[in-house]
C-alpha positions as CSV (number, residue, x, y, z in Angstrom):
1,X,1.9,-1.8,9.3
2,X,-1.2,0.0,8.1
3,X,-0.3,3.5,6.6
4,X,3.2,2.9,5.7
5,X,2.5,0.6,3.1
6,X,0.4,3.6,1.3
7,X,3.6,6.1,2.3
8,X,5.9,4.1,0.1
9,X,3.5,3.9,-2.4
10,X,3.1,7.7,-2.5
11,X,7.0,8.1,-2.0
12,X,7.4,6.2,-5.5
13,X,5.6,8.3,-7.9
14,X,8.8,10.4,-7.5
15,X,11.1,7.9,-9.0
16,X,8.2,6.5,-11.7
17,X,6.3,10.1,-12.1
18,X,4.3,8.7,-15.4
19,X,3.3,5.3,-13.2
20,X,-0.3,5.8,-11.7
21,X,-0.7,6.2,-8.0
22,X,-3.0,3.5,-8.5
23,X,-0.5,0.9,-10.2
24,X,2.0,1.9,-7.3
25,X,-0.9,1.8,-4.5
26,X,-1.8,-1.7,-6.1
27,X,2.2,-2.7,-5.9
28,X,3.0,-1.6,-2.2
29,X,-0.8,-3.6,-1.0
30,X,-0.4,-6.5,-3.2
31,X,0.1,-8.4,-0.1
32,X,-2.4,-7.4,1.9
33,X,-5.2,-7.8,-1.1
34,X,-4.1,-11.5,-1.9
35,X,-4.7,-12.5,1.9
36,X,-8.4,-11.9,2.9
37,X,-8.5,-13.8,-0.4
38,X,-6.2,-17.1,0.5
39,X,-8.2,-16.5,3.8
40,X,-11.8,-17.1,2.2
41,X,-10.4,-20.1,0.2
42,X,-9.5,-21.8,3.3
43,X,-5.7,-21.7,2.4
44,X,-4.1,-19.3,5.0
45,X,-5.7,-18.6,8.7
46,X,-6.1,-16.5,11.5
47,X,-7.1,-16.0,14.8
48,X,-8.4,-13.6,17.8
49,X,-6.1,-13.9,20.6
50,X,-6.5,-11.0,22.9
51,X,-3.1,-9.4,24.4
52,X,-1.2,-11.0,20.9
53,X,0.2,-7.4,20.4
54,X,-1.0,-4.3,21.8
55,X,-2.1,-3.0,18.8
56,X,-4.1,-5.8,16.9
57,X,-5.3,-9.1,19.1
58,X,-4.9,-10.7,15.5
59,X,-2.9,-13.7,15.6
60,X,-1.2,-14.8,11.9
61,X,-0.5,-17.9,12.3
62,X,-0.6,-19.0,9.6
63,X,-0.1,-17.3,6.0
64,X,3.2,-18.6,4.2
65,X,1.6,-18.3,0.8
66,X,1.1,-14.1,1.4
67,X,3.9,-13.2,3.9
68,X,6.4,-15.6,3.9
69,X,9.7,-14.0,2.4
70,X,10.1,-16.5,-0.1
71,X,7.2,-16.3,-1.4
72,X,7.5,-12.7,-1.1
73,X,10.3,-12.0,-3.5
74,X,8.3,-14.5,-5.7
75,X,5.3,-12.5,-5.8
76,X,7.1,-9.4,-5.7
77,X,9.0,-10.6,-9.2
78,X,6.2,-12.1,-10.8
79,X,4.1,-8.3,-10.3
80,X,7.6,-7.1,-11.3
81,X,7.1,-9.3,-14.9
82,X,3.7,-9.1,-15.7
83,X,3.9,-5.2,-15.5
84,X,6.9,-4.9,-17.6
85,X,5.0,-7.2,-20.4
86,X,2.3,-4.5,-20.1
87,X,3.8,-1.4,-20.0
88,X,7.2,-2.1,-21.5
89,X,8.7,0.1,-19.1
90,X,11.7,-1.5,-17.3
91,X,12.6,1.4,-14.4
92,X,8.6,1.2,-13.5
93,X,8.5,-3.0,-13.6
94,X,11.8,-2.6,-11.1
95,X,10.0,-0.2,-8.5
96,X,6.5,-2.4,-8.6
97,X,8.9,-5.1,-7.6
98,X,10.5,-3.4,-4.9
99,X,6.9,-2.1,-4.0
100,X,5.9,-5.1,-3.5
101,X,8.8,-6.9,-1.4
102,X,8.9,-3.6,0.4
103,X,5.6,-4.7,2.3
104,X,7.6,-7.7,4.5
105,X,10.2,-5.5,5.2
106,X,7.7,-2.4,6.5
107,X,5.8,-5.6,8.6
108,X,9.1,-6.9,9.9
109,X,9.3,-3.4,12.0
110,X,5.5,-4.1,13.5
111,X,4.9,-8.0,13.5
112,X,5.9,-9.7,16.4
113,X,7.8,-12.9,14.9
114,X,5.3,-14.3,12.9
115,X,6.3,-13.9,9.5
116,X,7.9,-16.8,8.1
117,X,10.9,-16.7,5.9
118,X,10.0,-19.7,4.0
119,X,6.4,-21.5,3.3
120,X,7.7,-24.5,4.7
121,X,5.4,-25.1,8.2
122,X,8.9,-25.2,10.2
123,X,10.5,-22.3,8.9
124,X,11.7,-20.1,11.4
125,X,9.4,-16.7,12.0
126,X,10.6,-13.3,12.8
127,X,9.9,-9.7,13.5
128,X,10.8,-7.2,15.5
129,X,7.3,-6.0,17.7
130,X,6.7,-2.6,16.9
131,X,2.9,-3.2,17.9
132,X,4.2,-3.9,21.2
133,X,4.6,-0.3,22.0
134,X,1.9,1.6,20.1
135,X,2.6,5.5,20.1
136,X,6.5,4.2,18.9
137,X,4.3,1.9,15.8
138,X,2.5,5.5,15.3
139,X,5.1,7.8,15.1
140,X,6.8,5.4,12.6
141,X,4.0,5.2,10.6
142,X,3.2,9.3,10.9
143,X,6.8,9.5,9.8
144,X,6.8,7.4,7.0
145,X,3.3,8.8,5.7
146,X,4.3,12.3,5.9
147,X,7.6,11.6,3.8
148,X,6.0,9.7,1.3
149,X,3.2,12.9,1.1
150,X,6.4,15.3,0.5
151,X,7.8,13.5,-1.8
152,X,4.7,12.7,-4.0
153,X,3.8,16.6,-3.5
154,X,7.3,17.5,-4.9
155,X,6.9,15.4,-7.8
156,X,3.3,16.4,-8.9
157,X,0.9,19.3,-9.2
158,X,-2.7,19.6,-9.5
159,X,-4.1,21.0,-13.0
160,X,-7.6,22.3,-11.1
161,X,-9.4,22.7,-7.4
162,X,-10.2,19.7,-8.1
163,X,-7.3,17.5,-7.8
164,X,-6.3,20.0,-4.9
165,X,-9.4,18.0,-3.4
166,X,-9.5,15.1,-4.7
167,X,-5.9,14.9,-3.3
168,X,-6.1,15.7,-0.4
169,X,-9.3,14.2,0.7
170,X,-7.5,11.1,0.2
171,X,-4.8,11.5,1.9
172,X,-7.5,12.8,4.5
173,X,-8.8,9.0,4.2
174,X,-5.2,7.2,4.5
175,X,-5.0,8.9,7.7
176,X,-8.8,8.0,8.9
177,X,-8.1,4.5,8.4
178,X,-4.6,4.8,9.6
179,X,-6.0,6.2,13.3
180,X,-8.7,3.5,12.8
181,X,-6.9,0.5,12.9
182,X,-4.7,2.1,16.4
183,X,-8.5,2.9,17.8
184,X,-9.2,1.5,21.6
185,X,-13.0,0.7,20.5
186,X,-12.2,-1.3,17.2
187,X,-9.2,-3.3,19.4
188,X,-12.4,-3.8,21.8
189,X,-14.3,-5.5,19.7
190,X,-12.0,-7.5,18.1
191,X,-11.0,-8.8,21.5
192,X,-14.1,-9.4,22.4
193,X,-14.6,-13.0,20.4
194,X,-11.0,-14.6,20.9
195,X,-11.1,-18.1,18.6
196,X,-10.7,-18.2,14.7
197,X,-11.6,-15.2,13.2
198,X,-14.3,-16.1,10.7
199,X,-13.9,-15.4,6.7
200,X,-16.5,-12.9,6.4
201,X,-14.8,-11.2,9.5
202,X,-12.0,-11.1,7.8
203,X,-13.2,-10.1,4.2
204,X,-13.6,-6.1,5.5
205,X,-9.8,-5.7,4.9
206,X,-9.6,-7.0,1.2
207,X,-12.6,-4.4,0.8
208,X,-10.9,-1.4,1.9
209,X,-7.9,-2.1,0.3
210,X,-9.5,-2.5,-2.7
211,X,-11.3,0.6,-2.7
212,X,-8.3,2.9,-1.4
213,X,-6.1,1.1,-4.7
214,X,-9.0,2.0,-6.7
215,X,-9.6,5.1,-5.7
216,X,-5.7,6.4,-5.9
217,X,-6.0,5.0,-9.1
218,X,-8.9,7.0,-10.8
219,X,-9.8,9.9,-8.6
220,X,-6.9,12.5,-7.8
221,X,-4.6,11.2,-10.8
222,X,-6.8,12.3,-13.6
223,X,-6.6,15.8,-11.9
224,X,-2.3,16.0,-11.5
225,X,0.1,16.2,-13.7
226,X,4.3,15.1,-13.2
227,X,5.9,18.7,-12.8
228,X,8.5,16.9,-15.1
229,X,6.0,18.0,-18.1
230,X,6.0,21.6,-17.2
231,X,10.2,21.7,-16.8
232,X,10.3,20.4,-20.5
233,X,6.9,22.0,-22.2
234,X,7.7,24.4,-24.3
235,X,4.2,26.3,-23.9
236,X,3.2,28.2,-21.3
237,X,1.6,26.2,-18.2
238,X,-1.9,27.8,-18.6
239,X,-2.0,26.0,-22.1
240,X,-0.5,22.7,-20.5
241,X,-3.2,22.3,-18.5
242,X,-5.1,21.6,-21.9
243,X,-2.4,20.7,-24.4
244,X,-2.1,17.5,-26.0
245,X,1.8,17.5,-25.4
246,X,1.0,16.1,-21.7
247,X,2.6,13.0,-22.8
248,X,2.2,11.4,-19.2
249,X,-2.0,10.0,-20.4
250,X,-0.8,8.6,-23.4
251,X,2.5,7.4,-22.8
252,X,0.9,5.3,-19.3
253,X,-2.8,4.3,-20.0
254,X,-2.9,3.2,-16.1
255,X,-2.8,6.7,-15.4
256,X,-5.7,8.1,-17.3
């Protein structure tokens, strides 16, 4: 799953509205940043295997520590905990957590069985080969994306033309890397060198997850506000866009 993880993210702000993008962003990929880590430390491995699936020759063969469902729900509480001894915020520490676990479950519908359910090395594997029939994978991704943008457009609205911008030249991005990672000439490649894929082959997806989190998190938030503060300002919305009762900035300091 490549997109849908950021669909869910987006899809959230609608239940957290004063949780950053970025926080929620950080949530849904936790998974997928702590792997090309655990994979450059030697701990978790994979390989090129051409005609694996037929979107990605990638092989997972091993990576209980980051995707096994155990260890999952572990993770998934633990992000859960150390937000809510953050922020103090108890609705927003529950929906990091499902955030979090929700990444299995969105992999489960792509993976062929290769995610583990425990870290144990005979622990059964499943999933249910989405990436075994590619425009189906798509269409479920599309889908997913283009809720998640709905219901993160009905929950906030830009102040300026520039979060109108900033917005949607991210999304523009989500859906770049999205086609990206179903393109013919990067599945070339790939499946051009079967073996072990090497670490610093590896290392590119920790990179652009990284900089999609961090860019949800300080570009096109700074520019929106929750459309819950102009239902319950008092002033007119002109003067919101300047008034010190947008309490969303200094109630979450991860959205600023």
């Amino acid at each position: 799953m490549f997109i849908g993880h950021y669909a869910v993210a987006l899809a959230a702000k609608r239940a957290v509205p004063k949780t950053s993008l970025g926080t929620l962003t950080l949530a849904a990929q936790w998974l997928d940043l702590l792997w090309p880590i655990l994979l450059l430390l030697g701990i978790e491995h994979v390989a090129i295997a051409p005609g694996n699936t037929r979107v990605t020759p990638l092989d997972f063969y091993d990576y209980p520590i980051s995707h096994s469902l155990l260890t999952v729900l572990l993770w998934a509480a633990g992000f859960g905990a150390v937000f809510f001894a953050l922020r103090r915020n108890k609705r927003a520490a529950v929906v990091c957590a499902v955030l979090v676990a929700s990444h299995w479950f969105l992999d489960l519908l792509v993976h062929r069985p290769d995610l583990p359910l425990t870290p144990a090395a005979t622990s059964s594997k499943v999933g249910l080969g989405l990436w075994n029939t590619p425009a189906l994978s798509a269409l479920v991704e599309l889908a997913l994306y283009a809720s998640g943008v709905w219901l993160y457009l009905r929950t906030t609205r830009a102040r300026d033309a520039v979060g109108r911008w900033a917005l949607w030249s991210l999304l523009a991005l989500l859906l770049l890397i999205g086609a990206g990672a179903y393109s013919a000439p990067r599945l070339r490649v790939l499946a051009s060198s079967p073996g072990r894929l090497s670490d610093s082959g590896c290392s590119w997806h920790g990179r652009t997850g990284s900089i999609v989190t961090a860019s949800c998190d300080r570009w096109p938030e700074a520019c929106f506000f929750p459309l819950e503060s102009v239902r319950l300002a008092i002033v007119p919305s002109a003067h919101l866009k300047s008034s010190s009762q947008m309490t969303r900035w200094q109630d979450d300091p991860m959205a600023r």
